[in-house]
C-alpha positions as CSV (number, residue, x, y, z in Angstrom):
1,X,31.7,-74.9,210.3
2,X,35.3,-73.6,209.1
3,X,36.8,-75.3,212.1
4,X,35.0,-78.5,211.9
5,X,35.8,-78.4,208.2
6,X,39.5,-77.7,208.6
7,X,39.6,-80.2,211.3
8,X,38.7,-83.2,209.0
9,X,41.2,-81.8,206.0
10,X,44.7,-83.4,205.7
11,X,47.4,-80.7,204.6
12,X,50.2,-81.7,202.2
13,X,53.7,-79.9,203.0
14,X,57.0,-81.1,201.7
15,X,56.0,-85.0,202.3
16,X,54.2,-85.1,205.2
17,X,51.0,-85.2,206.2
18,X,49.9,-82.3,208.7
19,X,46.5,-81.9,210.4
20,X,45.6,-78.1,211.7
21,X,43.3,-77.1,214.4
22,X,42.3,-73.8,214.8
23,X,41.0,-71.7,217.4
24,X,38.4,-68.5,217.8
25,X,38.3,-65.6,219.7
26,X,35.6,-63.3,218.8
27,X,34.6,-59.6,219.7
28,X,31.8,-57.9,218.0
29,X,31.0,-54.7,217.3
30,X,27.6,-54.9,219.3
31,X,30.0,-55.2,222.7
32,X,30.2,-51.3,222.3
33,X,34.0,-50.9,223.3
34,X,34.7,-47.9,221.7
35,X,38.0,-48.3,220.1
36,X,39.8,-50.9,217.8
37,X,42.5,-51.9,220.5
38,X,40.1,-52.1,222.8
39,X,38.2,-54.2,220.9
40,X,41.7,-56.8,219.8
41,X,42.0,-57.0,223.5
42,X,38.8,-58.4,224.2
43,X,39.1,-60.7,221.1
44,X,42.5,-62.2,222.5
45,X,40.9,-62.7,225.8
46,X,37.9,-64.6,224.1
47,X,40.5,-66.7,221.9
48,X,42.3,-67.6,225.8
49,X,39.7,-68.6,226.7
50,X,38.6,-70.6,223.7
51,X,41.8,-72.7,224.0
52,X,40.8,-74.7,227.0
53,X,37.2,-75.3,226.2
54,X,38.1,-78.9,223.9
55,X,34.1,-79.1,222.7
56,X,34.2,-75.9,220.5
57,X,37.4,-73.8,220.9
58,X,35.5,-70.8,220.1
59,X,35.2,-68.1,222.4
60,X,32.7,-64.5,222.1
61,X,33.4,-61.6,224.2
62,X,30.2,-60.4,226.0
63,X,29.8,-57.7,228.0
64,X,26.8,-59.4,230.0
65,X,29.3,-62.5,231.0
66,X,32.7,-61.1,231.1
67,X,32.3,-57.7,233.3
68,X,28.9,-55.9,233.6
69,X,29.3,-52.1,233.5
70,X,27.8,-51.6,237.0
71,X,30.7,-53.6,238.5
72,X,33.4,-53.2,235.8
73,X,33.6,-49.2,236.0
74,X,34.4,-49.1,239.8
75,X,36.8,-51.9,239.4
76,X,38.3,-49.8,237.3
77,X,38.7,-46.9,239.3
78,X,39.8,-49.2,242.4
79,X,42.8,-50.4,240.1
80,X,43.6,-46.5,239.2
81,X,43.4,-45.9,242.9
82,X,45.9,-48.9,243.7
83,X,48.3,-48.3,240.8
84,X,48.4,-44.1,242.0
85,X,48.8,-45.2,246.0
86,X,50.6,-48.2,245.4
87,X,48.0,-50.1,247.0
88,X,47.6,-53.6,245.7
89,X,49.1,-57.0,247.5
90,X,51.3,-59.7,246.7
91,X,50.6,-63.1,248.3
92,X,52.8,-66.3,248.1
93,X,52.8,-69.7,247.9
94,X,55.5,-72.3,248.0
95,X,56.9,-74.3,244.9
96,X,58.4,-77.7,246.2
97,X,60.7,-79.6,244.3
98,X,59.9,-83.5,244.0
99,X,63.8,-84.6,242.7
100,X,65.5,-82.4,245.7
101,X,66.7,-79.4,246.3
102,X,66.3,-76.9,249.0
103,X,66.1,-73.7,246.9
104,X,63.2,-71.4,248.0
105,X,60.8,-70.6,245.6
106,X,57.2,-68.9,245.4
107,X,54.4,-67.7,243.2
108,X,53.6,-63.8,243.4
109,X,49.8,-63.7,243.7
110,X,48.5,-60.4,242.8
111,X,45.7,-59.3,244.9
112,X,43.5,-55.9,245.4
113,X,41.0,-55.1,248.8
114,X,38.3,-54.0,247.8
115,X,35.7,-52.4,249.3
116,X,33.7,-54.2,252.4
117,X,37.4,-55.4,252.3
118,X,37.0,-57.9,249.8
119,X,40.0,-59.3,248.4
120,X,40.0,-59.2,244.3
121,X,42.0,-62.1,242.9
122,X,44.3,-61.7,239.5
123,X,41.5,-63.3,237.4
124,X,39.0,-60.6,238.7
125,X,42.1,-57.9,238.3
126,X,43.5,-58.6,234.6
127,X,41.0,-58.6,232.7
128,X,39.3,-55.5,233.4
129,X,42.9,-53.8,233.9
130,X,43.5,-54.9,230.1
131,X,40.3,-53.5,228.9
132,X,41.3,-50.1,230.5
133,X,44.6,-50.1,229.3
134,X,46.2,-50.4,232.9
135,X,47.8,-54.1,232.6
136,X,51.3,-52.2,231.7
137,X,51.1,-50.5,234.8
138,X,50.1,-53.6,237.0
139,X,52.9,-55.4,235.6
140,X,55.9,-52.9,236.4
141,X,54.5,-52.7,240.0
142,X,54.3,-56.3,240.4
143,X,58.1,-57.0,239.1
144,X,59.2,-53.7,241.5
145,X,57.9,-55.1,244.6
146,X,59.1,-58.6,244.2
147,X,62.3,-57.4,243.5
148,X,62.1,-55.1,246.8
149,X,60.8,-58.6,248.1
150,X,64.0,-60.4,247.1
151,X,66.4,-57.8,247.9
152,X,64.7,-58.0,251.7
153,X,65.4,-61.6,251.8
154,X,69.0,-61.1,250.4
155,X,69.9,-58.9,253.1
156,X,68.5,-61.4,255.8
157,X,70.9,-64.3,254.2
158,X,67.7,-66.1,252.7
159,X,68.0,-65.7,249.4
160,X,64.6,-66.8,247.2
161,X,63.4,-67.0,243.6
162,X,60.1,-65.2,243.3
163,X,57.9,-66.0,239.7
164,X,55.7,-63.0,238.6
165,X,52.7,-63.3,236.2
166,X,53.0,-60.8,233.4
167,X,50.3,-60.2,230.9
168,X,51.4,-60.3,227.3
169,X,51.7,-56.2,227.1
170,X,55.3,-56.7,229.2
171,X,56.9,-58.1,225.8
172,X,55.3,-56.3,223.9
173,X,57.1,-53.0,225.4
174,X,60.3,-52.5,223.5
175,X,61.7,-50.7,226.7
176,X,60.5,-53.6,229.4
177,X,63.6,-55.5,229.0
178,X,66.2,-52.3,229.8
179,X,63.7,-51.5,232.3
180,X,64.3,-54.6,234.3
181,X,68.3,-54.2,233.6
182,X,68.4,-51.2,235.2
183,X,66.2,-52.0,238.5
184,X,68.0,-55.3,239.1
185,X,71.7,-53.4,238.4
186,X,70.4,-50.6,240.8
187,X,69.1,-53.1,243.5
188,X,72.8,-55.4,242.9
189,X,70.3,-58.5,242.5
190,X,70.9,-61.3,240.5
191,X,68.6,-61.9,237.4
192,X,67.9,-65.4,238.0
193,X,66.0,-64.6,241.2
194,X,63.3,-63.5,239.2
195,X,61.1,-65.4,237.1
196,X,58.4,-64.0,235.0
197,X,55.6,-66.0,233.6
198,X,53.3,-65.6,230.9
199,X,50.1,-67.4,229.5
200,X,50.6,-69.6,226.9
201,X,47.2,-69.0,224.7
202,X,49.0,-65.2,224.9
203,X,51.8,-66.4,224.0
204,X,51.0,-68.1,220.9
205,X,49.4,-65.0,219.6
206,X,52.6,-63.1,219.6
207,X,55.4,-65.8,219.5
208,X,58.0,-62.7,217.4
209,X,57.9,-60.2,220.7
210,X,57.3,-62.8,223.3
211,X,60.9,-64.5,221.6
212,X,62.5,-61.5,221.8
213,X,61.8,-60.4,225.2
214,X,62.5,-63.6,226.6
215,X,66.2,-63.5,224.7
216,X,66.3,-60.4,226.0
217,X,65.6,-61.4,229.6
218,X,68.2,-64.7,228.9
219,X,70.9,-62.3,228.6
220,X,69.8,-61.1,232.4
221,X,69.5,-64.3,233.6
222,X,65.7,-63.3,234.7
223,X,63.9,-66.5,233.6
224,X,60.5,-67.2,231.8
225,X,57.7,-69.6,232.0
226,X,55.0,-70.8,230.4
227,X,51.8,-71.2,232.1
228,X,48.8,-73.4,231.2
229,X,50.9,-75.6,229.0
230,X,49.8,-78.7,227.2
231,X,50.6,-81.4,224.9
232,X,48.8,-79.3,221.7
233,X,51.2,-79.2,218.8
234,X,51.2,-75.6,218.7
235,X,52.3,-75.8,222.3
236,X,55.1,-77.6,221.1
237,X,56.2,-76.4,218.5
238,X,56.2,-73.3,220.0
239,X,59.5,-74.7,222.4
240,X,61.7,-74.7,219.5
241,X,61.9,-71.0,219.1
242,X,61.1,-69.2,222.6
243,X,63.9,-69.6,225.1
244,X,62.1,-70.5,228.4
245,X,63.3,-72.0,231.9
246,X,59.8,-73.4,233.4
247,X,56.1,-75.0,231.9
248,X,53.8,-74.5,234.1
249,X,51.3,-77.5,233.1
250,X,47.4,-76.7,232.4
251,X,44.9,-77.2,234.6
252,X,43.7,-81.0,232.9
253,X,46.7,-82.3,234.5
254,X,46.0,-81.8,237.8
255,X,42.5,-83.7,240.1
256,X,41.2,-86.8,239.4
257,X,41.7,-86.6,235.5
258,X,45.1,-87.7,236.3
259,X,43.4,-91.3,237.5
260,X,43.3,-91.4,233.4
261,X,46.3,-93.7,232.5
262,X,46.3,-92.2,229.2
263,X,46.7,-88.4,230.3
264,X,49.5,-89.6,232.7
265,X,51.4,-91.1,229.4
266,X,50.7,-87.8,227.8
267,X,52.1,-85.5,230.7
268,X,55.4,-88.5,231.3
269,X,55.6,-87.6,227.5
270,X,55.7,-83.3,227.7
271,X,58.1,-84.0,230.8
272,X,60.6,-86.0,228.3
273,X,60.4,-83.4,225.9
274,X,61.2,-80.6,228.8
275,X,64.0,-82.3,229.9
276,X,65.4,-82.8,226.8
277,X,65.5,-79.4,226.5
278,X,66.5,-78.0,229.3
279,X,63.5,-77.3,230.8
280,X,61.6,-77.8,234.5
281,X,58.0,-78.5,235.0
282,X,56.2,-77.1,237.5
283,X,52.4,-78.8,238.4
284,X,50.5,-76.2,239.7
285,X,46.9,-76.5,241.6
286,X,47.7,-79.5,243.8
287,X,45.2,-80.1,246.7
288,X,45.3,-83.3,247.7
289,X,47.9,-86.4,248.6
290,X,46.7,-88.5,245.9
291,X,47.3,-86.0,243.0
292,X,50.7,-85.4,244.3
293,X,51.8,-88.9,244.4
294,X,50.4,-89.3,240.7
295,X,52.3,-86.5,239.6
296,X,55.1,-88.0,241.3
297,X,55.4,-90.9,238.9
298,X,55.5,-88.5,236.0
299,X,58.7,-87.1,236.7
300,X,57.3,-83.5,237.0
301,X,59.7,-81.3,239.0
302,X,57.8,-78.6,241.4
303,X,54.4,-79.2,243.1
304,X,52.5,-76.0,243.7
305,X,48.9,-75.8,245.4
306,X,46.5,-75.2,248.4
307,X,47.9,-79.0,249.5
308,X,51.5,-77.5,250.2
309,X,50.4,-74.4,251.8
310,X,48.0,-72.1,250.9
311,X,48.9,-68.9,250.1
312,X,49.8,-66.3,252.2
313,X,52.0,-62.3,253.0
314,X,54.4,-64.0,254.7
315,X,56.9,-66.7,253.3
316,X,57.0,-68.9,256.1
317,X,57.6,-72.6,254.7
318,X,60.0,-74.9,256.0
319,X,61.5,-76.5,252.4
320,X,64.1,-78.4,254.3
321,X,61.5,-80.2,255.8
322,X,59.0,-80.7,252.5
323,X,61.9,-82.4,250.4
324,X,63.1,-84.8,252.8
């Protein structure tokens, strides 16, 4: 009711007319977590998730949906395991520019084997890693191995650009940032090999350390994205005060939505507004021909998806030959 109520209203400030939408993310006391951060972690993952559902933008933890204790707990301890033995994977996947260029870059999956050898994606991973306090950890082994990655590549002449997916707890480390100074100075790589890339719903819930860890990474030339961007105000708005290098657009921009003339004006009009500023926008989720020739038209600048090569350990992709 609050929502829908606020929703209608039409705010007053300094002249203009603003109208506010507001989103939910809800964790109750029944879910039994035990302890207040805990519990605001779960409450920030509900509110992620209640930013793409555009019927009711309200999200409630639950225990039942999001990880049921029988599977959850050894999860848990097979993410301890992998973090003590350095255990977990990192597969990639090509990013191909559209308006040229030759420069080779990929997306650092994160992956865990399981038992019965089952492969645990990052959306499996994160979210029980965050609830145990262990998505600190996950992140400082992901940007250490694909800087060992890039330093490999360096030495074989083929240099590459490697983006990393870091959950909001990196900026919110006041060491991160001196951290990653001191592995790329020991290492003698350059900072604008790496890439790290957060989620913008996380984002937007803590816009003062995510600004100041991304100036912080500016001044080591290690670039930031955002991902699952879109053309809500708060989204941006948000581009006038965090210095970033890529958008990584939202899932509703990719598939046959895209056959929608209307969401093809909106994403031709995000594009504008990323170039203006400096800014490149990478489409990820691309698996077919027709989606990639849509986005085409929009002037986006990187194509990522199962349609340009799945992903895989090695980085075998011949980007001479996808942007001729």
């Amino acid at each position: 009711d609050l929502r829908e109520r606020t929703t209608r209203e039409v705010f007053e400030h300094e002249g203009k007319s603003l109208a506010v939408s507001l989103s939910f993310g809800i964790c109750g006391f029944g879910a039994g977590l035990g302890d207040a951060g805990t519990m605001l972690n779960a409450a920030e993952r509900a509110l992620v998730e209640a930013r793409t559902r555009s019927n009711t933008h309200i999200g409630v933890y639950r225990t039942a949906t999001a990880m049921p204790a029988a599977s959850g707990e050894p999860l848990v301890e097979l993410i301890r395991a992998a973090l003590k033995a350095e255990d977990f994977q990192l597969l990639f996947q090509p990013m191909v520019a559209l308006q040229g260029g030759e420069d080779e870059q990929f997306q650092a999956l994160l992956r865990l084997r399981g038992d019965g050898g089952k492969l645990h994606t990052a959306a499996e991973i994160l979210p029980v890693a965050e609830s145990a306090g262990l998505a600190a950890d996950i992140d400082r082994w992901v940007v250490s191995r694909c800087l060992l990655v890039i330093a490999e590549r360096a030495r074989q002449h083929r240099p590459v650009t490697l983006f990393a997916g870091q959950s909001i707890e990196a900026a919110r480390d006041p060491q991160r940032a001196a951290w990653i100074g001191q592995m790329l100075e020991t290492r003698r790589l350059p900072g604008e090999r790496l890439v790290l890339e957060f989620r913008l719903p996380e984002v937007i819930s803590h816009v003062r350390e995510a600004t100041a860890f991304a100036t912080a990474l500016r001044a080591l030339n290690v670039g930031v994205s955002l991902a699952t961007f879109d053309a809500n105000p708060a989204s941006l708005q948000l581009l006038q005060h965090l210095p970033v290098n890529y958008l990584k657009l939202a899932q509703r921009y990719s598939g046959t939505a895209l056959r929608d003339a209307a969401l093809r004006e909106e994403l031709r009009q995000i594009v504008t507004r990323a170039h203006d500023n400096g800014l490149r926008v990478i489409a990820p989720l691309i698996e077919d021909a027709q989606t990639a020739s849509l986005l085409w038209t929009t002037g986006v600048d990187y194509l990522q998806g199962d349609f340009i090569q799945q992903a895989g350990q090695d980085m075998s992709f011949d980007f001479h030959a996808a942007t001729a």
